[in-house]
N, C-alpha and C positions, 0 to 999 in steps of 0.2 A: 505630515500625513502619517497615518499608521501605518505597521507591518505585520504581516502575516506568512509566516512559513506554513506552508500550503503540503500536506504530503501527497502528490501527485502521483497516480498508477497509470495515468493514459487509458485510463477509464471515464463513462458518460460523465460520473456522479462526482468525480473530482475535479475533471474539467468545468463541472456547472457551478459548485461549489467558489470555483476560481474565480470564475464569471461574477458568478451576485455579488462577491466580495467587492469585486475591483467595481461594479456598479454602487457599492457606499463608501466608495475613493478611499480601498484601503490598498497598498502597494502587495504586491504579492512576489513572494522566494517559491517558487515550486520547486519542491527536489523530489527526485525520480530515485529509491534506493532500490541498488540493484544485486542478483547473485546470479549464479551458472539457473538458477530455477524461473527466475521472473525478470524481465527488465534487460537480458545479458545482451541483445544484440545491438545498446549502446553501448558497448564495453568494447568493439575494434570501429562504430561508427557512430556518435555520438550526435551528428550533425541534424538527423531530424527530429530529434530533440531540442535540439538549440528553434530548429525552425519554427517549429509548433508552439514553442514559448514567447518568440517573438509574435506569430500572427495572433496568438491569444493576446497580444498587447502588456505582459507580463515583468515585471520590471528583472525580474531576474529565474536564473534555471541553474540546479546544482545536479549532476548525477555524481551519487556517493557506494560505490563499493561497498557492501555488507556482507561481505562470505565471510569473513573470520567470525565476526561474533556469531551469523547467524548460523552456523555450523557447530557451535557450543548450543544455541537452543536446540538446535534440530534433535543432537545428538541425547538428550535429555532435556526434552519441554517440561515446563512443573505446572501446565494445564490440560496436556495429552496430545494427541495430531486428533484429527478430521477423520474424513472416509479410508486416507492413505497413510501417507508419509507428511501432512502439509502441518503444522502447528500454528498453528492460526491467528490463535491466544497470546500466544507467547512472542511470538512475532511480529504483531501488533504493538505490544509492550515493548518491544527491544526499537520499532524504527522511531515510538514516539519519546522514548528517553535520546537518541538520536536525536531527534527536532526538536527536544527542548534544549541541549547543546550547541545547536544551533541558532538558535534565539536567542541565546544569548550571547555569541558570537555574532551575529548580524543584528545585533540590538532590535530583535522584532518582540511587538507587544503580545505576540497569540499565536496560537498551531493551530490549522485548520483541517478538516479533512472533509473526505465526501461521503461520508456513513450515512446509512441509512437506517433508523430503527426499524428492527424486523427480516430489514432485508434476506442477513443470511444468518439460519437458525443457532450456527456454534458459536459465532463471535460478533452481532451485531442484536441481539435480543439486549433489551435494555439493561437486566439487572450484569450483565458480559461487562458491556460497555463504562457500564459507572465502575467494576472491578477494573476493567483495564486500564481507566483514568489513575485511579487512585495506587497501582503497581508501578509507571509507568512517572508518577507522581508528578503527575499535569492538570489534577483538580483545579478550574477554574481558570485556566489557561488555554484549556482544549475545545474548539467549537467545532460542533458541526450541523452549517449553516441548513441544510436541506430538512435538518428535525429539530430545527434546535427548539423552536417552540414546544415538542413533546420530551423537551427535558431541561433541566434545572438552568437558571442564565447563570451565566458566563461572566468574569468577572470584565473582559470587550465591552461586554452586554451592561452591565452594569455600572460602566466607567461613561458608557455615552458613545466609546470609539465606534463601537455597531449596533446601528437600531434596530432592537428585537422586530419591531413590526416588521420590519424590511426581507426576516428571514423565516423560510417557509416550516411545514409540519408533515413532509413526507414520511410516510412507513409502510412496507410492506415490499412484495416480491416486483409486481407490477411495477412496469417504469411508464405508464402512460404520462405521469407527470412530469417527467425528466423528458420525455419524448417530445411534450407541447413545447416546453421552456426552451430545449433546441430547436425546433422549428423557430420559433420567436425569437431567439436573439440568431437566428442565423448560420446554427452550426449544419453545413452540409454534410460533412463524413460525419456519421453515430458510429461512435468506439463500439466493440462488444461488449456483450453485458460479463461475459466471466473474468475471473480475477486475472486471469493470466499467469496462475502458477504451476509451472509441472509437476509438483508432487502433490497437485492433485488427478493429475492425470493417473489414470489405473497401471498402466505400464510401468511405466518411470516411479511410480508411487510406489508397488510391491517391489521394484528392482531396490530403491534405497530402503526401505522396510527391511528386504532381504542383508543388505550390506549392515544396517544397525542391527539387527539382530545375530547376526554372526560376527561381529566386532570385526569387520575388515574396515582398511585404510579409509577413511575420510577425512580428506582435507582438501586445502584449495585445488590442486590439479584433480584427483579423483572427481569432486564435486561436479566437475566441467565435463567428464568423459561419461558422468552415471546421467547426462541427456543426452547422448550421440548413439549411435547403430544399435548392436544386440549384444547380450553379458550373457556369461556363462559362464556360471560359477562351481564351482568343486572344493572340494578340503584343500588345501592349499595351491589354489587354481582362481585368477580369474582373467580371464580372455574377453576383449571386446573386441567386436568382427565391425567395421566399419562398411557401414550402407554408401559410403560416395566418398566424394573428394575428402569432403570437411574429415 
């Protein structure tokens, strides 16, 4: 049976992505990458993670720590951030050279993800996505099963392992068709539609803006305290005032 490292965000369109897949019996690796920005509250409880991968029927579940590298992108992206602090671009590039690492380590034949062309205007517009493939150097290895019709096949595709028919031509902001396909196979909780990363949130976004523009400390511990209570920052000053226990 084939494999497929699945880049899972616990989002609609990667959980559906998983779905189709495993409906043309191909075995699925979901890894969850994670930093203090996205993902981190499997980092001291991992277990509803583990859970969710099981009742997806899922052969396997990795959560992989990415602060180290991804704090070299953050600190200088070579495609720019978003509305905030988020580098999108680059990001992207950094978790799929990750999962092609991992493909090859778990002997899987493809990386899949739940992209949508269109979806989101900085990093999911077509002409984005074939540059991200081709940095990231997963040309022809890279599916993404929800558009892949509206874009070049796949060498999966091509080999016979997944039948193009079988995979849909989603694009655009609108999730009505992601909406039907979980009603239909079943999915009672709908993920939310946003990415789930804080530095796109306005807050926390200008707070690390603030910190890379004035070359203060970032690194692993720092990155973990610049999402908790309130900063305040001064010329050789920075105090964080904590909102609770945490």
């Amino acid at each position: 049976m084939a494999k497929a490292i699945l880049l899972f965000s616990d989002g609609l369109d990667s959980l559906l992505a998983g779905l189709l897949l495993k409906k043309l019996r191909i075995e699925i690796i979901a890894v969850r990458f994670i930093t203090p920005f996205f993902g981190w509250k499997y980092k001291e409880n991992p277990e509803p993670f583990y859970q969710k991968i099981k009742e997806l029927s899922f052969e396997e579940g990795l959560i992989i720590d990415l602060t180290q590298e991804f704090l070299e992108v953050l600190k200088k992206p070579e495609y720019g951030y978003g509305d905030y602090a988020n580098p999108c671009i680059d990001c992207k590039i950094l978790m799929l050279k990750k999962a092609k690492e991992l493909m090859q380590e778990k002997e899987a034949d493809f990386i899949a993800t739940g992209e949508v062309v269109g979806q989101r205007p900085m990093s999911q517009n077509k002409n984005t996505l074939e540059l991200i493939e081709k940095k990231a150097v997963v040309k022809g290895i890279l599916l993404r099963p929800l558009s892949a019709k509206l874009l070049s096949p796949t060498e999966p595709e091509k080999n016979g392992i997944v039948d193009r028919n079988q995979l849909l031509a989603i694009r655009g902001r609108k999730r009505t068709l992601q909406l039907e396909l979980a009603k239909n196979w079943g999915i009672k909780e709908i993920p939310s539609p946003s990415g789930g990363c804080l530095l796109t949130d306005p807050q926390i976004g200008e707070r690390v803006v603030k910190v890379l523009k004035e070359r203060r400390t970032l690194n692993y511990e720092t990155a973990q305290l610049l999402v908790l209570g309130r900063h305040f920052m001064e010329e050789g000053l920075w105090v964080v005032l904590g909102r609770n226990q945490e």
